[in-house]
C-alpha positions in Angstrom: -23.3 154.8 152.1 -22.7 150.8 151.3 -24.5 148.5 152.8 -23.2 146.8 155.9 -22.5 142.8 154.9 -25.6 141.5 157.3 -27.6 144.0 156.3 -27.1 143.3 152.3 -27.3 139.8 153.2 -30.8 140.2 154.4 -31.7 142.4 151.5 -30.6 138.8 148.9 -32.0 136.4 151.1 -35.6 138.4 150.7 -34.8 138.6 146.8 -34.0 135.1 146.6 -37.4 134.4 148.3 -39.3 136.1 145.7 -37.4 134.0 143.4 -38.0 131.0 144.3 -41.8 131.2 144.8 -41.9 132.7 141.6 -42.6 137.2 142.8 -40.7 138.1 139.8 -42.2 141.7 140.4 -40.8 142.2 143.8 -37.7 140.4 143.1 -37.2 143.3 141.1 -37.8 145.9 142.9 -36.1 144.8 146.0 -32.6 144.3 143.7 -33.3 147.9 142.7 -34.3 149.5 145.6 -31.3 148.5 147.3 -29.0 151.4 149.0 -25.6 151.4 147.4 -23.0 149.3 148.2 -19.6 148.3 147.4 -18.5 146.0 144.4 -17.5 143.4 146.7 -21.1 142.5 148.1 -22.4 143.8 145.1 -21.4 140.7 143.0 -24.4 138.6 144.9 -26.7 140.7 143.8 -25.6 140.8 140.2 -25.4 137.4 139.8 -29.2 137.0 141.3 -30.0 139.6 138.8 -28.7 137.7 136.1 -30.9 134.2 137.1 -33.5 136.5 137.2 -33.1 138.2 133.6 -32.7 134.4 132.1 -35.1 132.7 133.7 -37.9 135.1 133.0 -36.8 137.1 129.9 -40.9 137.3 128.9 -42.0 138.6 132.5 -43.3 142.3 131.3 -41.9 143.8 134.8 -38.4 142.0 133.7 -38.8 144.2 130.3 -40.1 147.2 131.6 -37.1 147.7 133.8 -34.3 146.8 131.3 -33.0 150.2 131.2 -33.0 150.6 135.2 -31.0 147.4 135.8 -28.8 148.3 132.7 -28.0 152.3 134.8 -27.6 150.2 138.7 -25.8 146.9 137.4 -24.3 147.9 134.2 -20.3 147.6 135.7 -21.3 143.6 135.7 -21.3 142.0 132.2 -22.8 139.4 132.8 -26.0 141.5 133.9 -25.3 142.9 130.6 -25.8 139.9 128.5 -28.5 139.0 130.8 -30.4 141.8 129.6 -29.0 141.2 126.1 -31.0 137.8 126.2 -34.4 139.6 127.4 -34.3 141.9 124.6 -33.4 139.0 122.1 -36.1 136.7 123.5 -38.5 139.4 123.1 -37.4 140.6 119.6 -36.1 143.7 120.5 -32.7 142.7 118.6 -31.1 146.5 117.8 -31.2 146.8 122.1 -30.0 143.0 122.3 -27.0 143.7 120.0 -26.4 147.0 122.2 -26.7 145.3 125.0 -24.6 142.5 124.1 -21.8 144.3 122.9 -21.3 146.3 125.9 -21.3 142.6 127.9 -17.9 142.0 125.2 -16.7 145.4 125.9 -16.5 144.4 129.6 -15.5 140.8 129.2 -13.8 140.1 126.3 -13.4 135.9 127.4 -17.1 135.8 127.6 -17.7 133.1 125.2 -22.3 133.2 126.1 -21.1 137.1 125.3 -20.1 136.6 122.0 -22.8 134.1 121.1 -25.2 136.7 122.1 -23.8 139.0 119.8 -23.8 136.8 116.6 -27.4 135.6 118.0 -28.7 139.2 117.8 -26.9 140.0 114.8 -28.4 137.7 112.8 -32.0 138.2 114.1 -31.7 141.4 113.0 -29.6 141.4 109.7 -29.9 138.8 107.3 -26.1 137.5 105.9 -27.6 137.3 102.3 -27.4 141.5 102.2 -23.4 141.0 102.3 -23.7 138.8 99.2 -26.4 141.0 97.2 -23.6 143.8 97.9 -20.6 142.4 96.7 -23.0 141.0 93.5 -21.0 143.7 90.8 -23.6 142.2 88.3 -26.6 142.7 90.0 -25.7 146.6 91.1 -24.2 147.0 87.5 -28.1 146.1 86.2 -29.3 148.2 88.7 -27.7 151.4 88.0 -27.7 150.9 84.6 -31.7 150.7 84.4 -32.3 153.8 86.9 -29.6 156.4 85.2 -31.5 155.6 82.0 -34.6 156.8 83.9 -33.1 159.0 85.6 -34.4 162.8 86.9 -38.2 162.2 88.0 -39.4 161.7 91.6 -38.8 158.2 92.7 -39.6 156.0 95.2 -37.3 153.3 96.9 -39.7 150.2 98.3 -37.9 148.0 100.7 -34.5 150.6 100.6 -32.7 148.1 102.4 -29.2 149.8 102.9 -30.2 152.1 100.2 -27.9 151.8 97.3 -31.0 151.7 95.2 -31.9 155.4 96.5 -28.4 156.3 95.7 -28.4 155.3 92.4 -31.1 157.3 91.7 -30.0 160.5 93.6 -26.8 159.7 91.6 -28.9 159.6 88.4 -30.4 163.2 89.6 -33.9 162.1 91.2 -35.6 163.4 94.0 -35.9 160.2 96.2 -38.7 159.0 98.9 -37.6 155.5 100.6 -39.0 153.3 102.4 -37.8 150.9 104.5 -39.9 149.3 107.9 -37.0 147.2 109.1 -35.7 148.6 111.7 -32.2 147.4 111.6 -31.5 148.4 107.7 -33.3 151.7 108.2 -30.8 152.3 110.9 -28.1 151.2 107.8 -29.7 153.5 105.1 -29.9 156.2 107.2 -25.6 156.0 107.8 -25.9 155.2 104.2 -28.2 158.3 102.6 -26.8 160.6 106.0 -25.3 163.1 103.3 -27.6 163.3 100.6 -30.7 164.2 99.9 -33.0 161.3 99.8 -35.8 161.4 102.6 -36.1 158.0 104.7 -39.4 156.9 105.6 -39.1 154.0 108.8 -42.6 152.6 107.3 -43.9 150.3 104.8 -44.8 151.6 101.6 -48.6 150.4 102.1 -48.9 151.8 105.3 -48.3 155.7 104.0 -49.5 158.1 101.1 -47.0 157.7 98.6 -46.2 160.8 96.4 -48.6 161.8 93.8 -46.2 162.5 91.6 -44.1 159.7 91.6 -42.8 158.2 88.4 -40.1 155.8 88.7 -40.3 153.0 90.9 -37.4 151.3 92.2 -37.2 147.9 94.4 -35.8 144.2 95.0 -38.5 143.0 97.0 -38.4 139.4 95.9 -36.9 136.2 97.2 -35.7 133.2 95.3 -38.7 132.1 93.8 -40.1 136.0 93.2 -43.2 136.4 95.8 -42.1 135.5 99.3 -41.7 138.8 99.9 -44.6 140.3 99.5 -44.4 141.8 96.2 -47.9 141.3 95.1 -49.5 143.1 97.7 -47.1 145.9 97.7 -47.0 146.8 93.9 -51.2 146.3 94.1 -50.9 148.9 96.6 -48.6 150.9 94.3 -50.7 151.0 90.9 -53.8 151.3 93.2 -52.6 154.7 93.9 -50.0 155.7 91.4 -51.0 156.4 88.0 -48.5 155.4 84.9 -45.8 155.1 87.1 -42.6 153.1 85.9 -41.1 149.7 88.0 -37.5 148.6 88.0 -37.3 146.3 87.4 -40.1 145.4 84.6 -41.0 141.8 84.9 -39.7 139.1 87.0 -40.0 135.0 86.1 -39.6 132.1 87.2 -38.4 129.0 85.5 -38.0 125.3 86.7 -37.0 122.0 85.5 -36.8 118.5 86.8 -33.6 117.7 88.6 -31.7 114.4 90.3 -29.5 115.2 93.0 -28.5 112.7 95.9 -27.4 115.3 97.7 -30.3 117.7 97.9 -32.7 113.9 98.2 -30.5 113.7 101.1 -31.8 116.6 103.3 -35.4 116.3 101.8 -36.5 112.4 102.5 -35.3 109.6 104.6 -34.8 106.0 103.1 -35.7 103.0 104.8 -32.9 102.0 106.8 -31.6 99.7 109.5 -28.3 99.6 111.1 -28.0 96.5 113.3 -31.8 95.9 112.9 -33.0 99.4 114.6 -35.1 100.8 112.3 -35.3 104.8 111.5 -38.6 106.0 111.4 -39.4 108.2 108.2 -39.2 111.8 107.9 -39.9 114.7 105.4 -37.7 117.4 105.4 -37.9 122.0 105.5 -35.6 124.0 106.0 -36.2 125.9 109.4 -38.9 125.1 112.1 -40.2 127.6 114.7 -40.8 126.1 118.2 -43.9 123.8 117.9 -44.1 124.7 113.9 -44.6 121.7 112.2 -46.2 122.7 108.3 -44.1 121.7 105.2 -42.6 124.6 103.5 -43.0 124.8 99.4 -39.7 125.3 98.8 -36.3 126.2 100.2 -33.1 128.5 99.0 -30.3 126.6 97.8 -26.9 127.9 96.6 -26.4 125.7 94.1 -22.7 126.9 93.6 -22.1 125.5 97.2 -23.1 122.3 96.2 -20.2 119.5 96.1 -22.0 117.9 93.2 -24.2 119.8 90.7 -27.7 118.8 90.6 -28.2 116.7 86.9 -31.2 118.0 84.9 -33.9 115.5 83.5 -36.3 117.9 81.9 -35.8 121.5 79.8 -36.6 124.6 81.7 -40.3 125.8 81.8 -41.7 129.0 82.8 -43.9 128.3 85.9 -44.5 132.2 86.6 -44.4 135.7 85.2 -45.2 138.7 87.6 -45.3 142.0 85.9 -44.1 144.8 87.8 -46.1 147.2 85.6 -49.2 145.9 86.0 -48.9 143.8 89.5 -50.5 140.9 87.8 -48.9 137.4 87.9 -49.3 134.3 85.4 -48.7 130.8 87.2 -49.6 127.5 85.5 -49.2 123.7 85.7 -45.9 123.0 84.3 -45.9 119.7 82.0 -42.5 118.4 82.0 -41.2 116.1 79.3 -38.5 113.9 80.4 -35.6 114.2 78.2 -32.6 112.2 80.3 -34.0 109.3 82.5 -32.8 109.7 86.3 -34.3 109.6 89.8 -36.4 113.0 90.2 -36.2 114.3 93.7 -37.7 117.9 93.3 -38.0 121.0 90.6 -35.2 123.1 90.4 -35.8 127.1 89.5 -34.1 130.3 88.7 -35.4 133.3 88.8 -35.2 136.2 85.8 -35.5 140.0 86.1 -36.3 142.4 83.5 -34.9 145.8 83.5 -36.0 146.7 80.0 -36.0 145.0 76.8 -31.9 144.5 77.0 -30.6 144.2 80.3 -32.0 141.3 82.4 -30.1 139.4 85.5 -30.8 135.7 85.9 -30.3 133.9 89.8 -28.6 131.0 87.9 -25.5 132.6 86.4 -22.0 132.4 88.0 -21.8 134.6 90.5 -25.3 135.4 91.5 -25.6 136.3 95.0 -29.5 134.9 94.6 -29.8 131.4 96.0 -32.2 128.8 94.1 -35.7 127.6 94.9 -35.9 123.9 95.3 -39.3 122.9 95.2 -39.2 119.1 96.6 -42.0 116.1 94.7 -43.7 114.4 97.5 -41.2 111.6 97.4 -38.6 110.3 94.9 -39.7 109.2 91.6 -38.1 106.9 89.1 -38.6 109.0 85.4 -38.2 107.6 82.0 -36.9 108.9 78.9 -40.1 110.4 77.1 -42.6 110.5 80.3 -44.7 113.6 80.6 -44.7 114.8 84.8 -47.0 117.5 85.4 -46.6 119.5 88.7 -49.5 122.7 89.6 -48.0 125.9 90.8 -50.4 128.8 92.4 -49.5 131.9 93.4 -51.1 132.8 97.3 -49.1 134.8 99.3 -46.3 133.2 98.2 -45.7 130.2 95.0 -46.5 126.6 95.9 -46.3 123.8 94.1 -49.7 121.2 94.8 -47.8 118.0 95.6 -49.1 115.6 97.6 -47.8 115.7 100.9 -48.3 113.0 103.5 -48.3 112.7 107.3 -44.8 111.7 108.5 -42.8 113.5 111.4 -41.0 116.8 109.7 -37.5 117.8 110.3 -35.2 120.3 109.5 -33.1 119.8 106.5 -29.9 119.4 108.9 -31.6 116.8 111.3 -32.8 114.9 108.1 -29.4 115.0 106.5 -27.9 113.5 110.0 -30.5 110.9 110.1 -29.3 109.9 106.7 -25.8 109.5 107.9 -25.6 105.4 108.3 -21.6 106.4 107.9 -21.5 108.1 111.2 -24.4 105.9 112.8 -22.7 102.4 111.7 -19.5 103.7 113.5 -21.3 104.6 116.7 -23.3 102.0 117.4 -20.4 99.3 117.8 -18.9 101.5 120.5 -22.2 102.4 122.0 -22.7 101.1 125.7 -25.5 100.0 127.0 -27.7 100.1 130.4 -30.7 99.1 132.0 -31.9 102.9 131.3 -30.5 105.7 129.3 -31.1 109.3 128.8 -31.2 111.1 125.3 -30.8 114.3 125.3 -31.4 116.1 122.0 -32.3 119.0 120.1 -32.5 117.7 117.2 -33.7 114.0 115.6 -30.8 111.3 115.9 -30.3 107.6 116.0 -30.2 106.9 119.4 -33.5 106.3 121.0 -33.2 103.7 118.1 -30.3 102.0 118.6 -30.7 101.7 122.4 -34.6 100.7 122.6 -33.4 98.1 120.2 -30.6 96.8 122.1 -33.4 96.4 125.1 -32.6 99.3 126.7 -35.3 101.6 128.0 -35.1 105.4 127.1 -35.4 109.0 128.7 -35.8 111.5 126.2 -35.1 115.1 127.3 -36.4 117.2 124.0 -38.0 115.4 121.1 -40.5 113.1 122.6 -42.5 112.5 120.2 -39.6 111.2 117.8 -38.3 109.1 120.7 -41.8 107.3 121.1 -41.8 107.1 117.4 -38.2 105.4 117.5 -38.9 103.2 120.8 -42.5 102.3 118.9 -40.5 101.0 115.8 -37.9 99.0 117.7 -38.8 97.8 121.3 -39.2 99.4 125.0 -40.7 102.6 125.3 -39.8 106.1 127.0 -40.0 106.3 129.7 -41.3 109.5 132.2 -39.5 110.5 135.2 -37.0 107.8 135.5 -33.7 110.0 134.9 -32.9 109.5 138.1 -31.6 105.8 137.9 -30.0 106.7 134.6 -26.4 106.3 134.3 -25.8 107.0 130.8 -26.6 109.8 128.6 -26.1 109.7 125.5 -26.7 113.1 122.6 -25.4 114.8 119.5 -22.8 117.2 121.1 -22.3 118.7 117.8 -24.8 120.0 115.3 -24.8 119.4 111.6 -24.1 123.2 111.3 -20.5 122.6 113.0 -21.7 124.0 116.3 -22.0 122.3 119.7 -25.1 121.7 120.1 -27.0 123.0 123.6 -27.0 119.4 124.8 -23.4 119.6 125.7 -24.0 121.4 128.6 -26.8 118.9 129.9 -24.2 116.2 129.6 -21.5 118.2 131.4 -24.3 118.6 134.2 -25.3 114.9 134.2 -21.4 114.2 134.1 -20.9 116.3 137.4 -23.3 113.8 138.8 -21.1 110.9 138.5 -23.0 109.9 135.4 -21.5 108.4 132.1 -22.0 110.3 128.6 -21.6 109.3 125.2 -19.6 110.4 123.2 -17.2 109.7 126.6 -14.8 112.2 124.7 -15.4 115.0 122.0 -11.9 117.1 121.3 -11.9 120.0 119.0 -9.2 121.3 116.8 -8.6 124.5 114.7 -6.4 125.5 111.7 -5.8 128.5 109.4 -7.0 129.2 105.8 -7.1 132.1 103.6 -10.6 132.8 101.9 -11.7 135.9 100.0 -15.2 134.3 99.4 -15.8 133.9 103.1 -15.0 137.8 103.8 -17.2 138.3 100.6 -19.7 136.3 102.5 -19.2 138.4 105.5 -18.0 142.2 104.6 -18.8 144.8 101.7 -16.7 146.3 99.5 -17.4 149.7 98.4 -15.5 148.7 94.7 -18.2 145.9 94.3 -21.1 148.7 94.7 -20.1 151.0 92.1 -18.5 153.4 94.4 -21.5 153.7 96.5 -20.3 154.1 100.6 -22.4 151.7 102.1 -19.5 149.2 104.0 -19.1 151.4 106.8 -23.1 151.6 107.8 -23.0 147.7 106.9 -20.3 145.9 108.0 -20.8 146.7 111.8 -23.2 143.8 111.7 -20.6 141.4 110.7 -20.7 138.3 112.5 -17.1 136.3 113.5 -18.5 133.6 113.6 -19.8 131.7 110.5 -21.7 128.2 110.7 -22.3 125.7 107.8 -19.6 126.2 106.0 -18.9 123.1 103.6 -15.2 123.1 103.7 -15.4 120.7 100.0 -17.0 123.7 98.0 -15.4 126.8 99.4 -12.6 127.6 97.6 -9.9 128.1 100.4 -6.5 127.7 101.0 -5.0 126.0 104.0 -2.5 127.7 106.0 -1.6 125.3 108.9 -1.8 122.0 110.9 -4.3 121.4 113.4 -3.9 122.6 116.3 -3.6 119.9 119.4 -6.3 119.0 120.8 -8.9 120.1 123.5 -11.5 118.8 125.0 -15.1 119.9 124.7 -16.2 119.5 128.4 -13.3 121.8 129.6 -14.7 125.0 130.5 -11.7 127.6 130.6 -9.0 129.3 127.8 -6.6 127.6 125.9 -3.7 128.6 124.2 -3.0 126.9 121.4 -0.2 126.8 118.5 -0.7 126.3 115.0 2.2 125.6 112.7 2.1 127.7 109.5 2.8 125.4 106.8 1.9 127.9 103.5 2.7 131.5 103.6 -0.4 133.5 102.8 -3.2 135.8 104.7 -5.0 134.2 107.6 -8.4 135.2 107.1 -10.5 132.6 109.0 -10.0 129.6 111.8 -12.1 126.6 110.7 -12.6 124.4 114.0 -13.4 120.7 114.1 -14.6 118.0 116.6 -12.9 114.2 116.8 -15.1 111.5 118.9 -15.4 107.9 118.7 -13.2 107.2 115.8 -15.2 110.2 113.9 -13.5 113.7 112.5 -16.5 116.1 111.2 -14.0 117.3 108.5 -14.4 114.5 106.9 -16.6 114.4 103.9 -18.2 111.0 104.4 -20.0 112.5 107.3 -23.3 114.7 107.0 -21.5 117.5 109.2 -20.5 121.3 108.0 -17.5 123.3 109.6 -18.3 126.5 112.0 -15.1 129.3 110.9 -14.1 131.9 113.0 -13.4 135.3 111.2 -10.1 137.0 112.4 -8.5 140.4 111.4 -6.7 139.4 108.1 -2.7 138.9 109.6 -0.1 137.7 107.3 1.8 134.1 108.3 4.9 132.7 106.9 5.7 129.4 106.5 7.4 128.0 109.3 6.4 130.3 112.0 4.0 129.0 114.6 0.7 131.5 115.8 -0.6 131.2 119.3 -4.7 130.9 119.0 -6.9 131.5 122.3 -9.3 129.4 122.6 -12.8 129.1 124.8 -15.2 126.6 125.2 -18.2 127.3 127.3 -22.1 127.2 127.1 -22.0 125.2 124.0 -20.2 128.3 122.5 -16.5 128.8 120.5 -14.8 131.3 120.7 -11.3 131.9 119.2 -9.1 135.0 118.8 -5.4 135.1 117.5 -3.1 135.2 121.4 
């Protein structure tokens, strides 16, 4: 029988208790001991359930229970999601997505919904297997390579989706693979479902492999060959295996000396002022865990996406050869003569495999779906024509090259190309206001604390503090703790260099509610159509691109709608539409939108933009990328007008066609 209200209310208030004071445990178990009720009074428990799940996704009795709260609260979405986020926090990402999706199912509009799902999506599948798929060069090599060896019992290391181990069943082998992710196990297994390839849900080093084995099949490099483990794991091979084959043979990789702007732009930070703040220096790498702060040897570039190409100062060199045969590398000190004078920012590489004595494949021809290690110098460096520059490499766990590295703050490559933004900053700081106190509120490094401590004005940092003592050190009063509260201004980077809103937009909305002032005052967003095959190439499989091999359908249920960092200069793209009108940011609620259709064509993607201060992020003078929202491809002709839904909330986009 329900609960009577008083009763129920009784039942909250005791759960909201343990809450407060922190009895996560009994919290629990008095919001799922509860006698059943009716939806209408059940709604206060949900939503206590959900504060619960968020504010303690790490408590183990919060885990434990995930499939109990899932069977008594699952009719409430948002509980849904809730558990969605304890799974994801705790890097259980195949129950996140599950959990996620069935929060979308419920509630379509749930913009925190949707981000959960792209969040848990790409925790657990990395994009770059969408690319490596649709790579017809890459497979072609493949297959070629194992139907010449075909018919002897072969193992697939690192199966991935499998198409390796269907090439070889193809090629009339019996096949053993191996794959420990969990995620793309789940995918070969759709994949290999009706043949008869055996799928192992271990690493190769952790099992007896075969006796008999005699071909070896795997791609278990990244860019620059060994991050991957591959050492270890073909060691472990040979160790066991004797006179067993590898495809491929031999990998290598080759660098040369490079000048790029661009690339020096998301690497190092200038000396700079803008109205006399200085910007402290910074080095930059690519992604930082929480409280990770080490310098990573190199980072993946696509250089195709690059608006200009990187200009080479020195001929290629061979800084490492790993044979597959023999799981022995060769790495040396690469001497490089200077052969076009120029501004060297870092050593550019591509990487070579070897099938056999004919077929190779090489990361650096059109095409590739292999990005390209960038190994950055320890600073820029003025090179003339004829000078010898020697750089060590050595091979670890993974390839390094011994520069000398120094002690300034790291930052991600996108916070580094913001700071280097003295367009953006230069417009910004004469519309800035100023007050006695102000709060910065970031996730990532910016100007601010600069520009304000050296306009007098004393500074709050929420997140960062250590860059906004750096910045306050540099140019005048310091940050201050615990003074928010006579703040009237916050100031933050509402958007991210990625084209995202950043999480700090829903600080400011808070601090706005308060009466308090932000900066930017405004931030509007706008959308449009375009038509894109290589954003659906970046995003779905094609069966025609994998020589016939069925792998889309296992695959493309981890597509993600939403893509980030999309450089709208590069990607070739056609426009379909005007904006859209505008919206603002700090709106939480649907829109309906219209966009007019001024070329006839297949809408494949919405592109979205932000306009504050006299700034549009689609411009290309500015540092920032665009975020695209994948649709269902729907044919538009000119003149006609679509209707676009549109939700902002939690920091999160969402956009469908109306």
């Amino acid at each position: 029988m329900p609960l009577p209200d008083q009763e129920l209310v009784e039942y909250i208030k005791k759960a909201w208790q343990c809450h407060k004071q922190g009895k996560v445990k009994t919290c629990m178990l008095i919001l799922l001991q509860m006698p059943k009720y009716d939806d209408r009074s059940a709604e206060a428990a949900a939503d206590l359930m959900v504060d619960v799940l968020r504010k303690h996704a790490e408590h183990a009795e919060v885990v434990k229970a995930h499939e109990e709260v899932a069977e008594w609260y699952g009719r409430f979405p948002g509980v849904l999601e809730g558990i969605g986020a304890v799974m994801l926090h705790n890097e259980n990402y195949r129950e996140a997505l599950t959990y996620y999706k069935g929060g979308v199912r419920e509630n379509p509009w749930s913009a925190a919904g949707w981000a959960g799902v792209d969040a848990a999506t790409a925790a657990s599948f990395n994009r770059y297997h969408f690319r490596m798929l649709n790579d017809k060069e890459r497979n072609a090599s493949y297959k070629k390579a194992i139907y010449e060896m075909g018919g002897h019992l072969t193992i697939d290391i690192g199966a991935g989706t499998g198409l390796l181990s269907m090439y070889a069943a193809e090629a009339g082998c019996k096949v053993t693979a191996y794959e420990a992710d969990p995620v793309m196990a789940d995918i070969a297994r759709l994949t290999l479902a009706d043949t008869a390839v055996t799928l192992i849900e271990e690493h190769s080093t952790a099992v007896v492999l075969p006796a008999d084995t005699k071909l070896v099949v795997t791609e278990i490099f990244d860019c620059a060959i060994y991050g991957e483990g591959v050492v270890e794991t073909m060691k472990s091979v040979h160790s066991t295996l004797d006179g067993v084959r590898v495809i491929p043979q031999r990998a290598e990789l080759y660098g040369w000396l490079i000048e790029s702007a661009e690339l020096c732009n998301q690497i190092f930070t200038a000396p700079r002022t803008i109205k006399g703040a200085v910007i402290p220096s910074v080095l930059g790498r690519c992604e930082m865990d929480e409280g990770d702060a080490e310098w990573e040897p190199y980072h993946a570039v696509n250089v195709n996406r690059l608006r200009v190409v990187p200009r080479a100062l020195s001929q290629p060199l061979l800084l490492s050869s790993f044979c597959m045969q023999t799981a022995n590398h060769e790495t040396n000190t690469a001497h490089f003569n200077v052969q076009s004078p120029g501004e060297a920012c870092a050593v550019l590489t591509s990487m070579t495999l070897h099938f056999n004595d004919a077929e190779r494949y090489c990361s650096a021809m059109p095409g590739s779906c292999w990005d390209q290690a960038v190994f950055p110098l320890s600073s820029p460096s003025q090179l003339s024509l004829g000078q010898q520059v020697s750089v060590p490499f050595t091979v670890n766990e993974t390839i390094e090259a011994d520069v000398q590295r120094d002690s300034r703050i790291i930052a991600t490559y996108d916070e580094v190309r913001r700071l280097n933004d003295s367009e953006l900053w230069s417009t910004l700081v004469e519309v800035l206001p100023l007050a006695e106190c102000a709060v910065v509120v970031s996730s990532g490094l910016c100007w601010y604390p600069a520009l304000l401590s050296k306009a007098g004005v004393d500074v709050v940092m929420y997140g960062n503090e250590a860059w906004g003592t750096a910045c306050c050190e540099a140019n005048g009063p310091g940050v201050l703790q615990g003074a928010d509260l006579r703040c009237r201004l916050m100031c933050g980077c509402v958007i991210q260099p990625n084209g995202l809103l950043d999480r700090s937009l829903e600080v400011m909305k808070q601090f706005r509610a308060t009466g308090g002032m932000s900066f930017p005052r405004e931030v509007h967003m706008q959308c449009f159509l375009v038509e894109s095959e290589d954003l659906l190439q970046s995003n779905k499989v094609s069966d025609t691109n994998t020589q016939g091999v069925g792998v889309a359908e296992a695959i493309n249920s981890y597509s993600s709608r939403m893509v980030p960092n999309v450089d709208m200069q590069t990607l070739p793209h056609k426009v379909l539409s005007l904006p859209s009108q505008k919206i603002s940011v700090f709106d939480t609620e649907v829109h309906t939108v219209e966009v007019q259709v001024t070329r006839s064509g297949t809408c494949h993607a919405v592109p979205f933009f932000f306009t504050f201060c006299g700034v549009s992020t689609l411009e290309p003078k500015y540092h920032f990328r665009t975020a695209v929202e994948l649709v269902d491809p729907i044919s538009v002709e000119k003149g006609c007008v679509l209707k676009l839904a549109v939700l902002i909330d939690q920091s999160t986009v969402k956009i469908t066609v109306a």
